[in-house]
C-alpha positions as CSV (number, residue, x, y, z in Angstrom):
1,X,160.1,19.6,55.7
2,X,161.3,21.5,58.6
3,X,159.2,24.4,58.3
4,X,156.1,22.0,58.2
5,X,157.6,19.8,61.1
6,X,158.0,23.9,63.3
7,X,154.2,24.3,62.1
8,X,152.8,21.2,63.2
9,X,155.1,21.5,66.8
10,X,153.6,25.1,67.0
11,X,150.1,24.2,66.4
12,X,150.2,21.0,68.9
13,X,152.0,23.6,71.4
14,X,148.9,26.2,71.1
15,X,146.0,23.2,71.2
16,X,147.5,21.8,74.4
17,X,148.0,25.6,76.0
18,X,144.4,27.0,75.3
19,X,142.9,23.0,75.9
20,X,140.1,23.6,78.9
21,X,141.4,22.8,82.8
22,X,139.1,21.4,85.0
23,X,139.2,23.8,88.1
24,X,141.5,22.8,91.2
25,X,141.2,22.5,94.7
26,X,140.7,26.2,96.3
27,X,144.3,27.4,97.8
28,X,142.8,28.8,100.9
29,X,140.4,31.3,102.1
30,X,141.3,34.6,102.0
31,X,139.1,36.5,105.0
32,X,136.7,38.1,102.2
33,X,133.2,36.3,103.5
34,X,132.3,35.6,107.0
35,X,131.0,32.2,106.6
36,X,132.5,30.0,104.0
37,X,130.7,27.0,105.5
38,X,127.7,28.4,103.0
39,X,129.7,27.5,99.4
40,X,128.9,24.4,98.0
41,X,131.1,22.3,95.1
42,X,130.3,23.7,91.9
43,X,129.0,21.7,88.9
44,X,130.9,21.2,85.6
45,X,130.5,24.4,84.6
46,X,130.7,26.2,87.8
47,X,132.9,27.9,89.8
48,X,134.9,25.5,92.4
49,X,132.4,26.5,94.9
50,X,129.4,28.4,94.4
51,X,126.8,29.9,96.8
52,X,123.0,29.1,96.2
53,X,120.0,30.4,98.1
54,X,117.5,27.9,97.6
55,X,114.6,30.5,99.1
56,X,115.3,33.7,96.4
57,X,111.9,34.6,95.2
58,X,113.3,34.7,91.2
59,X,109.8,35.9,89.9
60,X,109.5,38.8,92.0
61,X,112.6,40.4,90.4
62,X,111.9,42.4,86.5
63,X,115.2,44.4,86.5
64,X,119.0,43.1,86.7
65,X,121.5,46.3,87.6
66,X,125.5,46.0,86.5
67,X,127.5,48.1,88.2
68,X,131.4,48.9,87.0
69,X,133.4,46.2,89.0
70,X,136.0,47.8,91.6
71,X,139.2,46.0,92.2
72,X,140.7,45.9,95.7
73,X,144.4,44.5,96.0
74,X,145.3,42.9,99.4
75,X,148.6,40.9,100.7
76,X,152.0,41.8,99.2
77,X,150.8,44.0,96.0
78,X,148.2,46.1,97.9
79,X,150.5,49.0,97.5
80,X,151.2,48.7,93.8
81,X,148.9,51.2,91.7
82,X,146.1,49.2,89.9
83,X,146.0,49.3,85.9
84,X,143.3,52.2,84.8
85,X,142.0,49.9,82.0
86,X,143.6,46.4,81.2
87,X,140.7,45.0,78.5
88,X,138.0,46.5,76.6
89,X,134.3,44.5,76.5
């Protein structure tokens, strides 16, 4: 009976952990754009703001490029080395 009641406590403690979060107010603005008067409120399944040019001429485009992301630390930890690999896609 204990061992089922530890289960049941487990499993309610994982459900509630990986449950979905709406997305919060941001903190502040961090100096990366020049203009932040140009993000909108996202939708439901958005980021909290989101940037959207209405005048982007979609069909003109056949090819999307991904380039490897680059990570750039600022603030306190800008002098702490950056991980070489943390995930694998």
């Amino acid at each position: 009976m204990r061992c089922r009641r530890a289960s049941v406590v487990s499993l309610l403690a994982l459900v509630v952990a990986c449950a979905a979060r709406a997305p919060g107010a941001p903190a502040g603005f961090s100096g990366f754009l020049d203009d932040y008067s140009l993000l909108r409120s996202g939708g439901s399944d958005d980021a909290t703001l989101v940037y959207r040019a209405a005048d982007v001429p979609w069909s003109s485009y056949d090819a999307v490029l991904f380039e490897p992301v680059t990570l750039w630390r600022s603030g306190r930890h800008r002098s702490m080395p950056c991980p070489s690999r943390t995930s694998s896609a």
